[in-house]
C-alpha positions as CSV (number, residue, x, y, z in Angstrom):
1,X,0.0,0.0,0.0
2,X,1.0,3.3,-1.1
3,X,-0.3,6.7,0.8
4,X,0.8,10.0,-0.3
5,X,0.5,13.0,2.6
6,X,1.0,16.8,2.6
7,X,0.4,19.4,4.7
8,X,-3.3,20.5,4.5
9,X,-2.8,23.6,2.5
10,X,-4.8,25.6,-0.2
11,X,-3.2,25.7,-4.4
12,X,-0.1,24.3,-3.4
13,X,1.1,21.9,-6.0
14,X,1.4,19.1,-3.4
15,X,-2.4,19.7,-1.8
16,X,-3.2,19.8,-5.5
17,X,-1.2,16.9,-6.2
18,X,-2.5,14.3,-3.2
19,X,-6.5,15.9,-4.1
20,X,-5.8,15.1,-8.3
21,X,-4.6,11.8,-8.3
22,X,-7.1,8.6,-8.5
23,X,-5.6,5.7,-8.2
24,X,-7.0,2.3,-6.2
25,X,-3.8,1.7,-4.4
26,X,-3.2,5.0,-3.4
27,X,-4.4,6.4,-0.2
28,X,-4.6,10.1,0.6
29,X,-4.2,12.2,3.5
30,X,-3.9,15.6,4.0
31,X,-2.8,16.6,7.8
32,X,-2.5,19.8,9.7
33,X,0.1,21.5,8.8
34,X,0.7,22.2,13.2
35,X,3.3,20.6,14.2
36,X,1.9,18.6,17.2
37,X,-1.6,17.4,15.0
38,X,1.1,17.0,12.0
39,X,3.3,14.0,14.0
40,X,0.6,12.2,15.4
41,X,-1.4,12.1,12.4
42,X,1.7,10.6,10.3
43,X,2.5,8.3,13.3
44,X,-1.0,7.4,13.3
45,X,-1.4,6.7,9.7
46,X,1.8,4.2,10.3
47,X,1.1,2.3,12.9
48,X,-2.8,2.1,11.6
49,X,-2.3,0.9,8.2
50,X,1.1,0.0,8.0
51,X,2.0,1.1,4.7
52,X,4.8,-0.1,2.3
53,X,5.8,3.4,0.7
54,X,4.8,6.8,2.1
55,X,5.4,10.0,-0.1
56,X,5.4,13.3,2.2
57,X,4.8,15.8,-0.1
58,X,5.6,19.7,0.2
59,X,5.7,22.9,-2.1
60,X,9.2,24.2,-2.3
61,X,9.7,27.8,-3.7
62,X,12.7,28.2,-6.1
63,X,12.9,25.5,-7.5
64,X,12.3,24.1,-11.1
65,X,12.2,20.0,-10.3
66,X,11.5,17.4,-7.5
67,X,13.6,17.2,-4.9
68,X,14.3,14.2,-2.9
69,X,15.2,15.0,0.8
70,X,17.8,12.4,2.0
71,X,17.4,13.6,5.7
72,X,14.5,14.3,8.2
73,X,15.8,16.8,10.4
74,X,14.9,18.0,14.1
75,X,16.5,20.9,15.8
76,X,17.1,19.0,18.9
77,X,17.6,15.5,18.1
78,X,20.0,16.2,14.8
79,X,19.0,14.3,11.7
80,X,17.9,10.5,10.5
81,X,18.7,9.3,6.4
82,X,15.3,8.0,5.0
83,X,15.3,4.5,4.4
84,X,14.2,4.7,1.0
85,X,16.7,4.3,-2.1
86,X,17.0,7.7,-3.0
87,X,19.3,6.7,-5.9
88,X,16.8,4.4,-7.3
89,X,14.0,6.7,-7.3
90,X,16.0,9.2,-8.6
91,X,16.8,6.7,-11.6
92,X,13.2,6.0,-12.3
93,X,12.0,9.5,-12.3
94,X,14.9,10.2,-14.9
95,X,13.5,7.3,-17.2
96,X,10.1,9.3,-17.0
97,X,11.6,12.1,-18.0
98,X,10.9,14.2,-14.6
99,X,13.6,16.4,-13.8
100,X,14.7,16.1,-10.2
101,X,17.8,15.9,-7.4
102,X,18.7,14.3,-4.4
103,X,19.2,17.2,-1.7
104,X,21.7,16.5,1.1
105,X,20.5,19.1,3.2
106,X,17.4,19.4,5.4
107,X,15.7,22.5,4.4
108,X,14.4,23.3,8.0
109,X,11.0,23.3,7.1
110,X,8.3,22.3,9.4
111,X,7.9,18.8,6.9
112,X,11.4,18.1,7.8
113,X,10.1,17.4,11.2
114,X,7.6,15.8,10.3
115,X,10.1,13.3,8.2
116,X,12.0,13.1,11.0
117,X,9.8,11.8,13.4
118,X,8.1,9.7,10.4
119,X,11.8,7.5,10.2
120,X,12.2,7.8,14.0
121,X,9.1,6.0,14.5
122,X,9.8,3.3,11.6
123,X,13.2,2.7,12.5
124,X,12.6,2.6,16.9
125,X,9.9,-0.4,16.2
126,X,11.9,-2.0,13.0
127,X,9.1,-1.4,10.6
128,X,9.4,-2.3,7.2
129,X,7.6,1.0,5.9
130,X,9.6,3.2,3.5
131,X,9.4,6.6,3.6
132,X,10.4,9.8,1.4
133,X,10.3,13.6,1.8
134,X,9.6,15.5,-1.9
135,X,9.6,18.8,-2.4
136,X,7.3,19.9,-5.4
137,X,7.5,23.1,-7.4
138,X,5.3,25.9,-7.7
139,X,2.2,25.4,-10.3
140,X,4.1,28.0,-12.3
141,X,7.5,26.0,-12.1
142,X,6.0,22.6,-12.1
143,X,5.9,21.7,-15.9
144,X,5.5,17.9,-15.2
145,X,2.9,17.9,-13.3
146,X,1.2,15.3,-15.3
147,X,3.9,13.0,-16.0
148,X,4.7,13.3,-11.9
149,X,0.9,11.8,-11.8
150,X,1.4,9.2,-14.2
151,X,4.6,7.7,-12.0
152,X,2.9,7.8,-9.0
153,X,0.0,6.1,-10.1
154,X,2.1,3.6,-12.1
155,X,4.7,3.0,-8.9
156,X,1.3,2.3,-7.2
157,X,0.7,-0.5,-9.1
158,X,4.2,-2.2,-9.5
159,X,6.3,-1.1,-5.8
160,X,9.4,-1.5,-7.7
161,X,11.8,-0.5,-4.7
């Protein structure tokens, strides 16, 4: 099982992004974007529904392609490397034609927390659960938009990695 989860927000390309796509094996949520509600509704949709894959979407300004954070990040308890195979996915969205780059830094945004605590969780009770931070362009900036759609919805249906 696949979800895909942003930060409930209004016209950002990833709250457009989780409320476009239709696809059987993909489950939505959208959670508040405060950062208590934010953590416990990730860690909730975790332990709940223990999901394969889960793609943490957010809109980044600035920036022309996907971007792949390798890190969560948490002011006070440093950083954690996600446990998905950034190079691989980087590779696939290449043969699709969707510009993008790994980033080694944590931005500091609030979703880098939330990352964080996502792989915290999954690695403190060895859970088999993948998970991903990806920063999506603006609408203006975000010419693949579709093709972006059309990977997701095709990973859905082969969870290659």
């Amino acid at each position: 099982m696949v979800f895909i989860m942003c930060p409930k927000e209004k016209s950002t390309t990833s709250s457009i992004l989780v409320n476009t796509i239709n696809a059987p094996l993909i489950k939505k949520f959208e959670f508040e974007d405060i950062r208590s509600m934010g953590i416990s509704d990730i860690i909730f949709i975790i332990d709940r529904y223990n999901p394969d894959y889960i793609f943490l979407f957010e809109q980044m300004p600035h920036t022309k392609e996907i971007v792949l954070e390798k890190f969560g990040n948490s002011y006070d308890d440093g950083k954690i490397e996600t446990n998905f195979d950034l190079k691989l996915l980087k590779s696939s969205f290449e043969k699709a034609k969707i510009p993008n780059k790994i980033s080694p830094y944590p931005t500091g945004h609030l979703s880098d927390l939330y990352y964080f605590m996502a792989l915290k969780h999954i690695n403190t009770y060895k859970l088999k659960c993948k998970v991903v931070l990806i920063k999506t362009p603006t609408s203006k900036n975000f010419t693949d938009f579709s093709a972006f759609l059309d990977w997701l919805v095709a990973f859905s249906n082969t969870e290659t990695f």
